[in-house]
C-alpha positions in Angstrom: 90.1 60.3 83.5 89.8 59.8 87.4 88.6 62.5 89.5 90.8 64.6 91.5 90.4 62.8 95.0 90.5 66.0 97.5 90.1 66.3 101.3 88.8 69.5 102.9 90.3 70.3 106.8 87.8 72.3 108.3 84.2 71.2 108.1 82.7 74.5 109.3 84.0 76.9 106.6 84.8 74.5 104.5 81.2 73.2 104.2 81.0 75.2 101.1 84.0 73.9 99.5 82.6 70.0 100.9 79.6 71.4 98.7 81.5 71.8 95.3 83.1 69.3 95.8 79.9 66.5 96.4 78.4 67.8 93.1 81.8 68.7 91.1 82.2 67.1 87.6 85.8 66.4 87.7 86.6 66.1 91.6 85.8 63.4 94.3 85.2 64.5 98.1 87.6 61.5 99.9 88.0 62.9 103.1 87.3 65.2 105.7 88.5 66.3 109.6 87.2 68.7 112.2 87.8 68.4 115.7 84.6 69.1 116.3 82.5 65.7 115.7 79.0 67.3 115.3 80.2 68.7 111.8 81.7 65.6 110.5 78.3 63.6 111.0 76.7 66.8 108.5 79.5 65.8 106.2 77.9 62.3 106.8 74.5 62.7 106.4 75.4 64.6 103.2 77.0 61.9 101.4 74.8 59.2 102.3 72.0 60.9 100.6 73.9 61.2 97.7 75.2 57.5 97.9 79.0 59.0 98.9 81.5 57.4 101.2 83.8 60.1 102.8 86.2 59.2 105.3 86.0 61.0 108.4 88.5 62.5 111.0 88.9 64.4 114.3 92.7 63.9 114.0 95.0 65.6 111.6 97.4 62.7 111.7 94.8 60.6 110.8 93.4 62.5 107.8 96.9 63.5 106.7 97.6 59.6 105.7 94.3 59.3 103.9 95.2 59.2 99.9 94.4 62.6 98.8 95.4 64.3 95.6 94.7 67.8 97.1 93.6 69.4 100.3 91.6 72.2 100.9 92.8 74.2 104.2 89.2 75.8 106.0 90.9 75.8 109.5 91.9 77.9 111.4 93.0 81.2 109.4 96.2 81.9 110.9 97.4 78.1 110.9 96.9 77.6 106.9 100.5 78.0 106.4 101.6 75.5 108.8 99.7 73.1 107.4 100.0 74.0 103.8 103.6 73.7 103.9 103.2 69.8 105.6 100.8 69.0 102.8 102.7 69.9 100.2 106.0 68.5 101.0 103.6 65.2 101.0 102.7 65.4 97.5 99.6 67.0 97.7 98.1 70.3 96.1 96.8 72.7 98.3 93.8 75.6 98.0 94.2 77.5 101.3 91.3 79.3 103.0 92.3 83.1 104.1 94.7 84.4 105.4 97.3 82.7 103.7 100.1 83.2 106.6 100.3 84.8 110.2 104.3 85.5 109.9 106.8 87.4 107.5 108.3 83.6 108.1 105.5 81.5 107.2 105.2 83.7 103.8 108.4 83.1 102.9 108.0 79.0 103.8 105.4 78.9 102.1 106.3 80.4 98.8 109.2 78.2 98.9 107.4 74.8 99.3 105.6 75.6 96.7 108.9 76.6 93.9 110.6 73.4 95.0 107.1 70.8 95.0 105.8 72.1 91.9 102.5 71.6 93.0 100.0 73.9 92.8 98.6 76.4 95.8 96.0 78.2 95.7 94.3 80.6 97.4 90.4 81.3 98.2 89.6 84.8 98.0 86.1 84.3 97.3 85.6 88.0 96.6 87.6 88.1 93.7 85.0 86.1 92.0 81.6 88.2 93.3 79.7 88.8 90.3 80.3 92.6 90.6 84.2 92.1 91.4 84.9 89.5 88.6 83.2 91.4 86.4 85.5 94.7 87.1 88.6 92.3 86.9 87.0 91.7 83.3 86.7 94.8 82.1 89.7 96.3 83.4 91.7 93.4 81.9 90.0 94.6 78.6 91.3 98.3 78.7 87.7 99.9 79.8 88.7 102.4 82.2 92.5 102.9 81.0 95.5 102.4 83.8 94.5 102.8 87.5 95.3 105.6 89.5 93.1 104.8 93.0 91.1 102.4 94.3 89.1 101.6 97.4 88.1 97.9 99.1 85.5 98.0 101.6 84.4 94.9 104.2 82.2 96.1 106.9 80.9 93.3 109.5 80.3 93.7 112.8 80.6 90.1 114.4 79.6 90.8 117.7 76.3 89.5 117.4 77.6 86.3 115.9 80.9 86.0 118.3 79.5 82.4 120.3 79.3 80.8 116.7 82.5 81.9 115.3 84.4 82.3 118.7 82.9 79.2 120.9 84.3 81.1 123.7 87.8 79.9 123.2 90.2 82.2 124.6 92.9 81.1 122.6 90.5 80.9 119.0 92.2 83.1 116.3 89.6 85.5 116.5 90.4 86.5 120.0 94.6 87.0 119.3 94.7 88.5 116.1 95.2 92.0 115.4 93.1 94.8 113.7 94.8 94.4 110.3 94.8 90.8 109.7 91.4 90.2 108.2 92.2 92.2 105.2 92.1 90.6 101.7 88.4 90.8 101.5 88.8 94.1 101.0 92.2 94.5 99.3 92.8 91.3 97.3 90.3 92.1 94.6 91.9 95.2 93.6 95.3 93.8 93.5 93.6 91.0 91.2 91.7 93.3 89.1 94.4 95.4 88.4 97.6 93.1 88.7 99.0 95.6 90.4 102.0 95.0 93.5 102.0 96.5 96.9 105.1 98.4 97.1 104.3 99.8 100.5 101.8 100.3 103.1 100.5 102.7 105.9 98.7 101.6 108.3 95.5 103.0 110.6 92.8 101.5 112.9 89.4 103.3 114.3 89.1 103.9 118.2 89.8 100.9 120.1 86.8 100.6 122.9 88.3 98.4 125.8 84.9 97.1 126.6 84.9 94.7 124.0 87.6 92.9 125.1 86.3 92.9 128.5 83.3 91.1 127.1 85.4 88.7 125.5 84.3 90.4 122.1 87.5 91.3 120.2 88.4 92.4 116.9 85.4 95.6 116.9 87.7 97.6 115.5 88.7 98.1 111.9 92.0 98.5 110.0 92.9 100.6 107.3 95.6 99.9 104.7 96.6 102.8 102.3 99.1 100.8 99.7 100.6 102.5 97.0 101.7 100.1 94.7 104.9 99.5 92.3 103.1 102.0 89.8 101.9 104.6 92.0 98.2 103.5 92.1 96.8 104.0 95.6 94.7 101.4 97.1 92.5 102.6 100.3 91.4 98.9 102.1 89.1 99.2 105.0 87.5 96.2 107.1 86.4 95.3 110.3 83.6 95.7 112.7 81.8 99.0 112.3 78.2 99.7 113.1 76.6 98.8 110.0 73.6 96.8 108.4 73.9 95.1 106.3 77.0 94.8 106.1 79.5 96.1 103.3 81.2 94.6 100.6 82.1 97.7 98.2 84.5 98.7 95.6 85.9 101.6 93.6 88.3 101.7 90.9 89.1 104.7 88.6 91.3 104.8 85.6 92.7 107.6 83.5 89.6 106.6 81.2 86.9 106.0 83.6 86.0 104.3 86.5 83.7 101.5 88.2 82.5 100.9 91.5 79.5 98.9 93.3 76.7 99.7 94.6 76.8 100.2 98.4 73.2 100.2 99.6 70.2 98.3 97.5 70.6 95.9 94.4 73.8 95.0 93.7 74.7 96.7 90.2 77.6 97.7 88.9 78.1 101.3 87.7 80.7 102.5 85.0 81.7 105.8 83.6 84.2 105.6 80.2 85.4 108.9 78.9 85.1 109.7 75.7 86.7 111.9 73.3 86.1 115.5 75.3 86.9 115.7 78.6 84.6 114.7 81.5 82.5 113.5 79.0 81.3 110.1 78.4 79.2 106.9 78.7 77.6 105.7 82.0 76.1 101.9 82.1 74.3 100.6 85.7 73.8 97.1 85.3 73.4 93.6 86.9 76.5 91.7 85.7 76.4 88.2 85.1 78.6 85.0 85.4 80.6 84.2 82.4 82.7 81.5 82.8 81.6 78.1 83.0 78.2 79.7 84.1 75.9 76.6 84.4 77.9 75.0 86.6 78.3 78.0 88.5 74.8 78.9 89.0 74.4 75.3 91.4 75.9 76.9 93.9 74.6 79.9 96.1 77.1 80.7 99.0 78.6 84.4 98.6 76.9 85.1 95.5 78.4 81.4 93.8 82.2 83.2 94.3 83.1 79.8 96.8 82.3 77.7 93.8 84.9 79.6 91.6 87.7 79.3 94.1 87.1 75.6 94.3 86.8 75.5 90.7 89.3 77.7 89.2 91.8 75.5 92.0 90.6 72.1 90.1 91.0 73.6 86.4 94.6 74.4 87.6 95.3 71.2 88.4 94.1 69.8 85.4 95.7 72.5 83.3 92.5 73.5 81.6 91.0 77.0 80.9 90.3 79.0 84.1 93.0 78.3 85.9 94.4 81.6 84.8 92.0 82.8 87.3 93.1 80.8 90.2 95.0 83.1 92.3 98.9 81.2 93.4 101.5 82.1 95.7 102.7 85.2 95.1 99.5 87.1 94.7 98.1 86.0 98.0 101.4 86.3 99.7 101.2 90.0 98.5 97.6 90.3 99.9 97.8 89.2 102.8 101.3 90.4 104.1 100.3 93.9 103.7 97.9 93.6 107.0 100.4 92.4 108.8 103.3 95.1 107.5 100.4 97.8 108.0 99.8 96.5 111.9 103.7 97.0 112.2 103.1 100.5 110.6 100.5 101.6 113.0 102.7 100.2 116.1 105.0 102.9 114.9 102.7 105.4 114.3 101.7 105.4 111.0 105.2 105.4 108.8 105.1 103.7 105.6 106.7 100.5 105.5 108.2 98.8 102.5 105.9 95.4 100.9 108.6 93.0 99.6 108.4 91.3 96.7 109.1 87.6 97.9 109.3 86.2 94.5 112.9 87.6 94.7 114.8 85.0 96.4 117.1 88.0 97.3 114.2 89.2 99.3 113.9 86.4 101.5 116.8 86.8 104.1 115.4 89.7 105.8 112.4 88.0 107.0 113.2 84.2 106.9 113.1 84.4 111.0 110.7 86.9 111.3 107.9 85.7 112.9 106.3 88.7 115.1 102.8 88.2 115.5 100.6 88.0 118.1 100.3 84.5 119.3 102.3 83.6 121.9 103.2 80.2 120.4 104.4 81.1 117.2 106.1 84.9 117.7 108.2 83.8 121.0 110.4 86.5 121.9 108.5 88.4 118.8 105.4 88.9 120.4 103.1 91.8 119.4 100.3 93.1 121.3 96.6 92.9 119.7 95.6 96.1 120.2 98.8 99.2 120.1 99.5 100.0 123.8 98.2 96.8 124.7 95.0 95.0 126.4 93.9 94.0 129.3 92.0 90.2 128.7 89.2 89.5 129.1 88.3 87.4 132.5 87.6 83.7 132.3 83.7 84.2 133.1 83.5 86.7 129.8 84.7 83.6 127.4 82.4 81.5 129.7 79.1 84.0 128.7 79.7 83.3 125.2 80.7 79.7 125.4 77.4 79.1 127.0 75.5 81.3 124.4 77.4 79.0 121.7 76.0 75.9 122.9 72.7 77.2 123.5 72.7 78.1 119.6 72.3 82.0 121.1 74.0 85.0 119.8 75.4 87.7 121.6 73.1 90.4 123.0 74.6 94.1 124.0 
């Protein structure tokens, strides 16, 4: 059979994916775009040492007429909905980078290009598939710690060291308009994929907001909190964003009316289990390094977050291809029910920390209410909708702040208190 023929739209974070895809069994790198030229002769000079031709773009419209089976979306976070729902009202399959939408609107777009396509979407929550995390989404799936009652997601980084690389000094890049709460299925999407479990509503809460930041063109140093109760009365606490840490966190907790598990959050990277036995708060604990097992040679080529890029990648490809493991890949409504809940919990903290109803947008009946809802906070999408980024409001930065780190960018610096 032919290999899948897939494009990747974003050469900087989507170098890892262009990496699967170079070496992948059953899948054929065709194409790639990025504005930004210097990235496309990497994707070059990675191909031609492997004998490859990959056609190269800085234009969308360009690479969006290249014949492509599927599309990997690695630009911009809060424009992977946009495009997704273009590419797959082309014919093409889509695995979409996080976040998978900036809007209530774009959720509900989305969803419903991919029920009247067919084709398949999926999305790359690459912590899902952590050794530790896939391993917990394992054994919960096999009964180990009973049903869940709580659970907590942790992702700590504090980008402001790194801010000229992943900010270039663009006042208008994502990272300098979003919110606190956007970021947030790092943290919270491997629970609900552990589990299974469904949002059914979410409270939101953010750390002290320090003006300087934003003054220096840094934003986003603060961190969001969702507290999600879902559709069986589990609570989920979800916590990311830039707190003074290092390294940073990547943690999780998960306890069951048998047991619980959780990673380790300083030193190796075990896992740690408890199972109850037959007396009462008595019972087996295990501390272990856990291992890959599914398609685990393959896997072990690839290094980039612990090998979880290659499983998004490949779990996407398996789906297409209808083999086994593409019960793993994560579709539609899961991510929709991720990533939705940051931007219901921003709306929660705007009105100071209410609860507000998740909808389940695999109900059609569901839809209505948001199908026009497009608060957010960039000025081009929400219109009359507009949010602020920060409650309250913030003053921007001036134009010789985005300057500082634009220079620092091209001078391959980082940032420096």
């Amino acid at each position: 059979m032919a290999k899948l023929k897939i494009g990747v739209f974003g050469a900087a974070r989507g170098k890892t994916m262009i990496n699967v895809l170079l070496k992948h069994p059953d899948a054929e790198l065709v194409a790639v775009c990025d504005k930004y030229t210097p990235l496309l002769d990497e994707v070059k000079n990675e191909a031609d040492a492997k004998g490859l031709k990959v056609a190269l773009y800085a234009d969308f419209e360009d690479f969006f007429k290249h014949d492509m089976d599927a599309v990997i979306l690695a630009n911009y976070a809060n424009e992977h909905a946009t495009f997704g729902v273009r590419l797959l009202r082309s014919g093409r399959h889509i695995m979409s980078e996080v976040l998978p939408c900036e809007t209530m609107a774009q959720a509900v777009e989305l969803i419903e290009a991919v029920e009247q396509t067919g084709l398949v979407y999926a999305y790359a929550e690459n912590y899902c598939y952590m050794d530790r995390t896939f391993e917990m989404w394992r054994r919960y799936a096999r009964g180990d710690i009973g049903r869940v009652t709580y659970g907590e997601g942790e992702y700590i980084h504090d980008c402001s060291s790194i801010w000229p690389r992943i900010t270039y000094g663009d006042p208008k890049h994502w990272r300098n308009r979003m919110h606190p709460f956007f970021y947030c299925t790092h943290s919270l999407g491997p629970l609900l994929m552990m589990t299974g479990e469904r949002p059914a509503s979410v409270t939101g809460i953010m750390t002290r907001f320090d003006p300087k930041y934003y003054q220096a063109a840094l934003s986003m140093m603060t961190a969001g909190i969702e507290m999600v109760t879902t559709t069986s009365g589990a609570v989920f606490k979800s916590i990311h964003g830039s707190l003074k840490r290092e390294p940073g966190s990547v943690n999780y907790e998960l306890y069951g009316d048998k047991g619980c598990m959780e990673t380790q959050r300083f030193g190796e990277p075990y896992l740690n289990v408890y199972i109850e036995g037959d007396k009462a708060c008595v019972g087996n604990r295990e501390s272990y390094f856990p291992q890959k097992f599914i398609d685990a040679e393959l896997a072990r080529n690839f290094g980039t977050h612990g090998g979880s890029d290659f499983y998004a990648t490949h779990f996407f490809i398996q789906k297409i291809l209808n083999r086994p493991g593409k019960e793993y890949s994560i579709d539609v409504y899961r991510a929709v029910d991720m990533g939705i809940c940051g931007l219901l919990a921003y709306r929660s903290c705007l009105a100071g920390g209410i609860p507000v109803e998740v909808p389940d947008l695999r109900d059609p009946a569901q839809r209505g209410k948001y199908r026009n809802d497009h608060a957010c906070t960039t000025p081009e999408v929400a219109g009359d909708q507009l949010l602020p980024r920060i409650p309250g409001g913030v003053e921007d930065a001036p134009p010789e702040a985005y300057e500082k780190i634009r220079r620092l960018w091209l001078a391959g610096k980082n940032y420096e208190n």
